[in-house]
DRENDO-1510 file (C-alpha; in Angstrom, 1 decimal, always signed):
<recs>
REC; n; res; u; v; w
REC; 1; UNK; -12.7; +17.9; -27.3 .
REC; 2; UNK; -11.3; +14.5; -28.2 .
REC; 3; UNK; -8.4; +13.5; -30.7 .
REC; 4; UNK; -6.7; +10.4; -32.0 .
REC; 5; UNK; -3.4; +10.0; -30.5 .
REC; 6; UNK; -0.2; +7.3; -29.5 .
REC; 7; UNK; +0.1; +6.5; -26.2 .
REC; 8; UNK; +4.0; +7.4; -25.5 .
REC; 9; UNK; +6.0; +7.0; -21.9 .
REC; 10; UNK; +4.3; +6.3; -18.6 .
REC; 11; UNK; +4.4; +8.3; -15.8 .
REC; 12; UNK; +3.5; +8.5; -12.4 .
REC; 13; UNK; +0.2; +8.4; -10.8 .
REC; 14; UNK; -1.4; +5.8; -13.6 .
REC; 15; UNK; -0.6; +8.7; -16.5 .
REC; 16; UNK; +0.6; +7.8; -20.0 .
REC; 17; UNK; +2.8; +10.7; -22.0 .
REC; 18; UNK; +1.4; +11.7; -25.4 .
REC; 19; UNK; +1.8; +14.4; -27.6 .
REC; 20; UNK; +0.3; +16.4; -29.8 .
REC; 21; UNK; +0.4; +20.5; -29.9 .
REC; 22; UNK; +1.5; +19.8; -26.4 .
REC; 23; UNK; +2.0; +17.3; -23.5 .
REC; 24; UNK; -1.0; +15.7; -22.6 .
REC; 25; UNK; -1.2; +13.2; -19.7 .
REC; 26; UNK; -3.9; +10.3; -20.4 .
REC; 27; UNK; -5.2; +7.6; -18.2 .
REC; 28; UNK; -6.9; +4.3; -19.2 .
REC; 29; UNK; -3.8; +3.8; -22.1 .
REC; 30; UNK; -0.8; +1.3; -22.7 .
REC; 31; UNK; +2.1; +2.6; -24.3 .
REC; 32; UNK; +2.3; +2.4; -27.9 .
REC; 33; UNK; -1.8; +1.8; -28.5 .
REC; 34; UNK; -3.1; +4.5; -30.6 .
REC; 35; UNK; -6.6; +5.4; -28.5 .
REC; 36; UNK; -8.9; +8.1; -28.9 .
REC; 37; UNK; -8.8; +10.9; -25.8 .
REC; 38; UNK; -11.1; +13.2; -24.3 .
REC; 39; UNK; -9.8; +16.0; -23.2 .
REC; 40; UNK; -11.1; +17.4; -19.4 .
REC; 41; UNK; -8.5; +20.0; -18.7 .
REC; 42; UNK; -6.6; +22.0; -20.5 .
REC; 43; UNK; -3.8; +24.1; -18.4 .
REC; 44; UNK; -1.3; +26.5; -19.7 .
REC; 45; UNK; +1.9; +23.4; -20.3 .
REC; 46; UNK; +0.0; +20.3; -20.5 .
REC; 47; UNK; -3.4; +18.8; -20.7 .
REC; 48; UNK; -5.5; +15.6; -19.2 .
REC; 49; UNK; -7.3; +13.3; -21.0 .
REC; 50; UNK; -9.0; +9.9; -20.3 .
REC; 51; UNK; -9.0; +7.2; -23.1 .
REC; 52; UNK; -12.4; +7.0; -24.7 .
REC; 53; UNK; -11.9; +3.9; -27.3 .
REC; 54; UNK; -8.6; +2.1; -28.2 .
REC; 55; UNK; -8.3; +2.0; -32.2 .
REC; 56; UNK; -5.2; -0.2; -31.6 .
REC; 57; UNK; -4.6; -2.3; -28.4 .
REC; 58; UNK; -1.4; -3.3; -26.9 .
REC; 59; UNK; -0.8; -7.0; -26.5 .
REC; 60; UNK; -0.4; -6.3; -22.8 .
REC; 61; UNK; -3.9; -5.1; -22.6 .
REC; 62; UNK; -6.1; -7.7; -20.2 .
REC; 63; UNK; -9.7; -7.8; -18.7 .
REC; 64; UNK; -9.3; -6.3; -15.0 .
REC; 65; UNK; -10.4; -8.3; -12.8 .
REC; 66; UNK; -11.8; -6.0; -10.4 .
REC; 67; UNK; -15.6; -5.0; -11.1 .
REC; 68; UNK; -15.0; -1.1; -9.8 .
REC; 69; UNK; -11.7; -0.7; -11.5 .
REC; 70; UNK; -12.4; +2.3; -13.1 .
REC; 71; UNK; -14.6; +3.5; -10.3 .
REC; 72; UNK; -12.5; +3.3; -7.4 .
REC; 73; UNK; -10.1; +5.7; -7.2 .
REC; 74; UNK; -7.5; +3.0; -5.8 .
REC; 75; UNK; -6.1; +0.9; -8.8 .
REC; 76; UNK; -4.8; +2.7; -11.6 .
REC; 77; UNK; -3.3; -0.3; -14.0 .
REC; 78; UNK; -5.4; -3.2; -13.3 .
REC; 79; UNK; -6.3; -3.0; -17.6 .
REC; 80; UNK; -2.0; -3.9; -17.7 .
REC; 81; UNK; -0.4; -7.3; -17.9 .
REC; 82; UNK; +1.8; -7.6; -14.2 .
REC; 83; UNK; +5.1; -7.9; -16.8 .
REC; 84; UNK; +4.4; -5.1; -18.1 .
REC; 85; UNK; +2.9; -2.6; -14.9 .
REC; 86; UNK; +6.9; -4.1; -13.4 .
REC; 87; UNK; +8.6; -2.6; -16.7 .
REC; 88; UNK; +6.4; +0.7; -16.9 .
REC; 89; UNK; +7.2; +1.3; -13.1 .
REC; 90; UNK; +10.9; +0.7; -13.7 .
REC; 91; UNK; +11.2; +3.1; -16.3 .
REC; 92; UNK; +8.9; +5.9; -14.5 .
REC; 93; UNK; +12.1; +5.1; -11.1 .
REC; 94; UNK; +15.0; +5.5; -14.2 .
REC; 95; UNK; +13.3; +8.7; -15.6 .
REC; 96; UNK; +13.0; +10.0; -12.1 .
REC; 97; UNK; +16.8; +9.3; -11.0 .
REC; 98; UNK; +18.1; +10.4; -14.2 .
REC; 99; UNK; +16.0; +13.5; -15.5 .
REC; 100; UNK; +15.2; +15.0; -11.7 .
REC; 101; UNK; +17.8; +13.3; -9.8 .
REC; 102; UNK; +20.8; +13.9; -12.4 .
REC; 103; UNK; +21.8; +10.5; -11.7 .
REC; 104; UNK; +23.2; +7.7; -13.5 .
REC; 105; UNK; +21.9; +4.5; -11.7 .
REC; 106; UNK; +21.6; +0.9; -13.5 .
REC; 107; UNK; +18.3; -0.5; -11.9 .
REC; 108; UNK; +18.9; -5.0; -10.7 .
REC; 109; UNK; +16.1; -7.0; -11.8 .
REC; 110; UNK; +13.0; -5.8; -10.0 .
REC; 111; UNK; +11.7; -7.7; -6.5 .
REC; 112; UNK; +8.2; -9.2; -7.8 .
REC; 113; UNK; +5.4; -11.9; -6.1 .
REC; 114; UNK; +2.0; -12.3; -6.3 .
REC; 115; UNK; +0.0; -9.4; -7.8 .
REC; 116; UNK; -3.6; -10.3; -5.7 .
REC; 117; UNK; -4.8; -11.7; -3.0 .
REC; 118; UNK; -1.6; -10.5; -1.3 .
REC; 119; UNK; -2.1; -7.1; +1.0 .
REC; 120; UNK; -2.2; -7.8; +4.7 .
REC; 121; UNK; -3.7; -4.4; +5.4 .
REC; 122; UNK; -6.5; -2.0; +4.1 .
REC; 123; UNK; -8.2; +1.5; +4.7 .
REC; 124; UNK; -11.6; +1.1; +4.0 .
REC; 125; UNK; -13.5; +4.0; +4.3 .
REC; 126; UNK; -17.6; +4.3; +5.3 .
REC; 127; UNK; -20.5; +6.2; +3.3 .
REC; 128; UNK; -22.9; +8.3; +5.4 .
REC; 129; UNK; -25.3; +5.7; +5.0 .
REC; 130; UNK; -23.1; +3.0; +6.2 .
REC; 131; UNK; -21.6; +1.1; +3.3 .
REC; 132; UNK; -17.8; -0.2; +3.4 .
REC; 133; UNK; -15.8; +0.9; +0.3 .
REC; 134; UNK; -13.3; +3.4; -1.0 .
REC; 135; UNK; -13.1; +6.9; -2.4 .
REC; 136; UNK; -14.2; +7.3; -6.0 .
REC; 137; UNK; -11.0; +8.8; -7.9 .
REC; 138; UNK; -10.6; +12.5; -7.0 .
REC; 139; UNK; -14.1; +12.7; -5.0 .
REC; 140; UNK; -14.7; +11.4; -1.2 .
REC; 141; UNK; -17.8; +9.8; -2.5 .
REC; 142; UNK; -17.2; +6.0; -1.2 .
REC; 143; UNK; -17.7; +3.2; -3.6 .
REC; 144; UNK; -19.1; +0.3; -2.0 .
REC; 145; UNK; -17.3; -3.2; -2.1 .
REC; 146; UNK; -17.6; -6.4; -1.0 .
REC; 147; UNK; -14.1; -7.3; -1.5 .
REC; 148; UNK; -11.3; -6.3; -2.7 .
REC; 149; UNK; -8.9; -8.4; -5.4 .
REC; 150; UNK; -5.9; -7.2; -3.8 .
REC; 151; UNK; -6.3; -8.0; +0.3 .
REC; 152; UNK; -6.0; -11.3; +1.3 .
REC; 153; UNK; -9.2; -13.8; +1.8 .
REC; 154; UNK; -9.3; -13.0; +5.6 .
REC; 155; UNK; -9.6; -9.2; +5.3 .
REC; 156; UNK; -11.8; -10.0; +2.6 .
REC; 157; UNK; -14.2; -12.6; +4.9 .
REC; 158; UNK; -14.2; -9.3; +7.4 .
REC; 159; UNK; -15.1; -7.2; +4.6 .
REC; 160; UNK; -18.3; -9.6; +3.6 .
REC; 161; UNK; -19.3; -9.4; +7.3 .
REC; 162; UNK; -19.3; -6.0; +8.1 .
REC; 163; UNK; -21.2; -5.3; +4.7 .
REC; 164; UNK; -24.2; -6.9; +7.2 .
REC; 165; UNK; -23.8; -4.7; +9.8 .
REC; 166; UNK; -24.9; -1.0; +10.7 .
REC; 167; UNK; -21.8; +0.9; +10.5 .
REC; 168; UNK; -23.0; +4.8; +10.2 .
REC; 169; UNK; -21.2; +7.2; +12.3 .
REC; 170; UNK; -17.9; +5.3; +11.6 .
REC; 171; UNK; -15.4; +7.8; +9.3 .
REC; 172; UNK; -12.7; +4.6; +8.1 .
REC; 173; UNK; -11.7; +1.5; +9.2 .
REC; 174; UNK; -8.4; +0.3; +9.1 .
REC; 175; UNK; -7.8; -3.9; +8.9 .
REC; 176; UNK; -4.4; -5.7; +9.6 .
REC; 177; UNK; -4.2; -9.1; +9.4 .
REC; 178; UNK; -1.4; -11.2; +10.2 .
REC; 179; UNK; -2.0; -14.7; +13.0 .
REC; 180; UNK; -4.7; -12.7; +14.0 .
REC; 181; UNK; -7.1; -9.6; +12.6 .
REC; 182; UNK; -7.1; -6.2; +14.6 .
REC; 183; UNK; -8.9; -3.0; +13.7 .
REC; 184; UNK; -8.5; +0.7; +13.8 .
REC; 185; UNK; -11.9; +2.6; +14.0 .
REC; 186; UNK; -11.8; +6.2; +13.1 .
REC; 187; UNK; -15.2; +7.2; +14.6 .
REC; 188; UNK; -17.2; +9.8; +16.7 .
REC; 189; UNK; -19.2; +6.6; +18.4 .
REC; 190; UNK; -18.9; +6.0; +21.8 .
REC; 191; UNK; -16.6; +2.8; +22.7 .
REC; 192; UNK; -19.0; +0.9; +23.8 .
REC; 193; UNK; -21.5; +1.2; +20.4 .
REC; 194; UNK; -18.3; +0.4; +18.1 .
REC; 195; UNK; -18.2; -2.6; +20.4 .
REC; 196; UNK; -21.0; -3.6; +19.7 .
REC; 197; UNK; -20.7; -2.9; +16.2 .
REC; 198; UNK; -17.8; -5.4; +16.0 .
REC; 199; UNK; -18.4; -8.2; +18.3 .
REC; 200; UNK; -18.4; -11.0; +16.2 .
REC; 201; UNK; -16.7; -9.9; +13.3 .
REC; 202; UNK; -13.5; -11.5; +13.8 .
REC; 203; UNK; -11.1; -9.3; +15.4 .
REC; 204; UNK; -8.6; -10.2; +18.0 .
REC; 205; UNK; -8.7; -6.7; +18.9 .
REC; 206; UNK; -10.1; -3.2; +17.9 .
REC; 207; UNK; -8.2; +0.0; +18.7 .
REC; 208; UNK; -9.6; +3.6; +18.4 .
REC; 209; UNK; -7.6; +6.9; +17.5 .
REC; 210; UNK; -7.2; +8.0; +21.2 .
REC; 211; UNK; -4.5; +5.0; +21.9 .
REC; 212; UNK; -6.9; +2.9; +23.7 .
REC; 213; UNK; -7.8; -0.6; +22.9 .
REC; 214; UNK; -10.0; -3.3; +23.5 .
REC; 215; UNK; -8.7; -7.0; +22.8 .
REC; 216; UNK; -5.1; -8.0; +21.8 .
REC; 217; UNK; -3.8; -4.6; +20.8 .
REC; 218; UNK; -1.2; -6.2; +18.0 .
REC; 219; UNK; -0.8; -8.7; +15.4 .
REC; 220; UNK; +2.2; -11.4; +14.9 .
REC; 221; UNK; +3.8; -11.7; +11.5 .
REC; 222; UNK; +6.6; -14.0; +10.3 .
REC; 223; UNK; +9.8; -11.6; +9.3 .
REC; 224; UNK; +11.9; -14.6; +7.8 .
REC; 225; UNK; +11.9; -16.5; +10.8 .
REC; 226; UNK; +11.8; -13.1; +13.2 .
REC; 227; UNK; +8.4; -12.6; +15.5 .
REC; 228; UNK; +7.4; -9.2; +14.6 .
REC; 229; UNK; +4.5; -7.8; +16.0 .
REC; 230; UNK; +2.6; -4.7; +15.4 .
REC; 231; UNK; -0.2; -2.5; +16.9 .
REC; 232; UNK; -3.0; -1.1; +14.3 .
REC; 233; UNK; -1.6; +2.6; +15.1 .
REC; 234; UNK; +1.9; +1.0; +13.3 .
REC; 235; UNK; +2.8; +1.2; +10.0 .
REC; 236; UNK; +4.1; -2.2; +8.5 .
REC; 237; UNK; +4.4; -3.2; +4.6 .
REC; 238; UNK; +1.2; -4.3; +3.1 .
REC; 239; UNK; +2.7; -6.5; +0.7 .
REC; 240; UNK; +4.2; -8.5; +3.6 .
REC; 241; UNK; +5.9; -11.5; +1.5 .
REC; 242; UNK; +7.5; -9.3; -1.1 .
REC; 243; UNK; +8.8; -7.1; +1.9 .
REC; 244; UNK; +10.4; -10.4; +3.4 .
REC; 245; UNK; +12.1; -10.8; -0.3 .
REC; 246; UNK; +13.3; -6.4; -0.2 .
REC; 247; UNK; +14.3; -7.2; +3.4 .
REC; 248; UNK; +16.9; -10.6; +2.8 .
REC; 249; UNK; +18.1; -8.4; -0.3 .
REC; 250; UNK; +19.0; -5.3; +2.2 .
REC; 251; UNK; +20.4; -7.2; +4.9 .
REC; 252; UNK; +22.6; -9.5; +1.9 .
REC; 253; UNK; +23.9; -5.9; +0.0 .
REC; 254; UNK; +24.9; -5.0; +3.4 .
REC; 255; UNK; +27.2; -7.9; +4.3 .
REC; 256; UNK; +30.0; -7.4; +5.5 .
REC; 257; UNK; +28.4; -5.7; +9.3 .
REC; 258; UNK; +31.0; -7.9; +11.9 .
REC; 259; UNK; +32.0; -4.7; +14.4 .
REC; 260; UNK; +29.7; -2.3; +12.6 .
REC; 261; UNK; +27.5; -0.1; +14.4 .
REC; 262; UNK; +24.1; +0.5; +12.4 .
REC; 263; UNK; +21.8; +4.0; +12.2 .
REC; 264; UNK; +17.8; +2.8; +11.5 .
REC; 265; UNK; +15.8; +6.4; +10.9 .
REC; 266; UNK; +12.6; +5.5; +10.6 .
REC; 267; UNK; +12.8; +2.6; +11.6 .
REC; 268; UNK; +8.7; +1.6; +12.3 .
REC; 269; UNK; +8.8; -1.4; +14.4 .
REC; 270; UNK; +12.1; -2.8; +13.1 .
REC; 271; UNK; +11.4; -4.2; +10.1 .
REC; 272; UNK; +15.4; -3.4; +8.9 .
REC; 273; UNK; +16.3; -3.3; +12.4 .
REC; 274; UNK; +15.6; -6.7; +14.1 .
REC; 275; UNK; +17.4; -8.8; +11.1 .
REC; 276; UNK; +20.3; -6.8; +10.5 .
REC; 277; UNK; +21.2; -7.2; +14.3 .
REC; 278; UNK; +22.6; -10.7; +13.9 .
REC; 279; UNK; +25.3; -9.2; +11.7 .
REC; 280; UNK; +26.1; -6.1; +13.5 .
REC; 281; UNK; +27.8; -5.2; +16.5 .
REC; 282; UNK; +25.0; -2.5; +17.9 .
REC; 283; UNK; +21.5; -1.3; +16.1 .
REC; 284; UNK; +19.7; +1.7; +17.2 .
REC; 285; UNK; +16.6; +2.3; +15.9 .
REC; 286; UNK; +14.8; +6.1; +15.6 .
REC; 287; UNK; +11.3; +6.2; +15.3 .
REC; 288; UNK; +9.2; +9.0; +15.9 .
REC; 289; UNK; +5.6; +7.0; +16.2 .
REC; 290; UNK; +5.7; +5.8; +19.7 .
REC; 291; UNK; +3.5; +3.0; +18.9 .
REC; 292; UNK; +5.5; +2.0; +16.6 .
REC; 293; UNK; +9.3; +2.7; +18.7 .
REC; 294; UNK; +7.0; +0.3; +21.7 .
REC; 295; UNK; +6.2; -2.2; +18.9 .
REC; 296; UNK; +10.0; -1.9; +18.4 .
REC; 297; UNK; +11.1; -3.0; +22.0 .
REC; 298; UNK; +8.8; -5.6; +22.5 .
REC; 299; UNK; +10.0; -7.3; +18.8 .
REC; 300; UNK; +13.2; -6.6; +20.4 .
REC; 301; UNK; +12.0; -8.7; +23.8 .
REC; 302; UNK; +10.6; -11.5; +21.9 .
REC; 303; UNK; +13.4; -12.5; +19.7 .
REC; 304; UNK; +15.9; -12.0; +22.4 .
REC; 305; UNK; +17.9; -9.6; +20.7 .
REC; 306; UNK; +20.3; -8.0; +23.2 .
REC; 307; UNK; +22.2; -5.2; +20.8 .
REC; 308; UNK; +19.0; -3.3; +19.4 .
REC; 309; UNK; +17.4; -0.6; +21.0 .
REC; 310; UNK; +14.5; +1.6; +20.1 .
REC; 311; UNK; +14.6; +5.7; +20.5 .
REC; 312; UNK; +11.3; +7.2; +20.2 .
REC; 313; UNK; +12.6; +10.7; +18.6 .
</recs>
């Protein structure tokens, strides 16, 4: 079944609002384009549809750039100008706050950088046959790549060069990059064959699920003039420059902290933590990962902060 139809309100999860008899939820549109829509499920209080052909295109409409966008199930608004994904994702937050939430909150102007080239991180998962990739959209097929718009050229050189090499029997593989590249195999392999596998590549260090490690187990970032490192089994913000700009906008709303004590929960491996203790009198950061709460102390130890501590809950 497919129908003619204006795009409305966007949504999240890369879903655009239209209606008709009833709600249906479309992907592949702009708001305000009138586009033509196949519709793949029908439930009870809504439908899905995917946009077949646009009859009238939104000026924010652009070529992706990305030759699997629409295959890989890990971009959903590449076909969107990066002024306007910022403005749809604002209004999906204020319809969020208000309509769930109940909640009247005026949003600042939204924290932007670069829109490629900038994650410091990716999970890439492997085929049975060995290719490097990601899930296809709603399957665990892998879609091969050889690399990605959205990771920065070193996780990208890593990516070209293990594209050569033999990497069945590994499940995922997870890159961080910072002054150095580490890796986090997910794999039934013995040690010593991922080892193998990877000598060469690149990597300071490779770490496997059980905790053990071969190499430099962390890398070294630049938290706005902090040393903070991190071990692959830590989260830390992909987007690691705009994190940097959310982190001096925290610590500023904050002001003033002279004699305050401060409460981190969650704290990872201090990314909130570390800079907000040259304000404050005492920080104590809770984190339950205790990769991360160790990654914690020894930021703490390298920056020579003496009123932070870490609690592994």
């Amino acid at each position: 079944m497919s129908l003619v139809i204006k795009a409305q309100s966007p949504v999240y999860g890369g879903y655009i609002i239209a209606r008709d008899s009833g709600v249906i939820f479309i992907k592949g549109a702009i708001p305000d384009e009138v586009v033509e829509v196949s519709i793949s499920e029908k439930k009870r209080d809504y439908s899905i549809g995917m946009v077949t052909n646009v009859i009238e295109p939104s000026p924010y409409r652009i070529n992706p750039p990305c030759s699997v966008f629409g295959t890989c199930g890990g971009c959903h608004l590449q076909f969107i100008s990066y002024e306007k994904q910022v403005s749809m994702k604002e209004e999906i937050l204020l319809d969020s706050v208000s309509r769930i939430g109940r909640l009247e909150a005026p949003l600042s102007p939204a924290l932007t950088e670069r829109n490629y080239n900038y994650r410091y991180r990716g999970q890439f998962k492997i085929s049975r046959e060995g290719g490097i990739g990601f899930y296809k959209e709603g399957t665990r097929d892998v879609v091969p790549v050889e690399e990605c718009p959205l990771m920065i050229n070193e996780i990208n050189r890593i990516v070209r060069e293990l594209n050569n090499r033999k990497l069945s029997g590994i499940k995922e593989i997870h890159i961080s990059c910072g002054d150095a590249a580490n890796a986090l195999i997910k794999s039934k392999l013995a040690t010593e064959d991922i080892e193998k596998i990877m000598s060469g590549v690149g990597f300071s260090g490779v770490a496997f699920e059980s905790g053990e490690s071969t190499g430099r187990d962390y890398i070294r970032l630049d938290l706005n003039g902090l040393q903070y490192t991190v071990t692959p089994w830590s989260f830390f913000q992909a987007h690691w420059n705009l994190n940097k700009k959310v982190v001096e906008l925290i610590v500023n709303e904050l002001q003033p902290l002279e004699n305050m004590r401060i409460l981190d929960l969650y704290a990872g491996a201090g990314n909130f933590s570390l800079p907000l203790a040259a304000y404050a009198s005492q920080v104590v950061a809770v984190e339950e990962n205790r990769y991360a709460a160790d990654d914690g102390q020894r930021n703490v130890k390298l920056n020579n902060i003496k009123n932070c501590r870490f609690i592994n809950s």
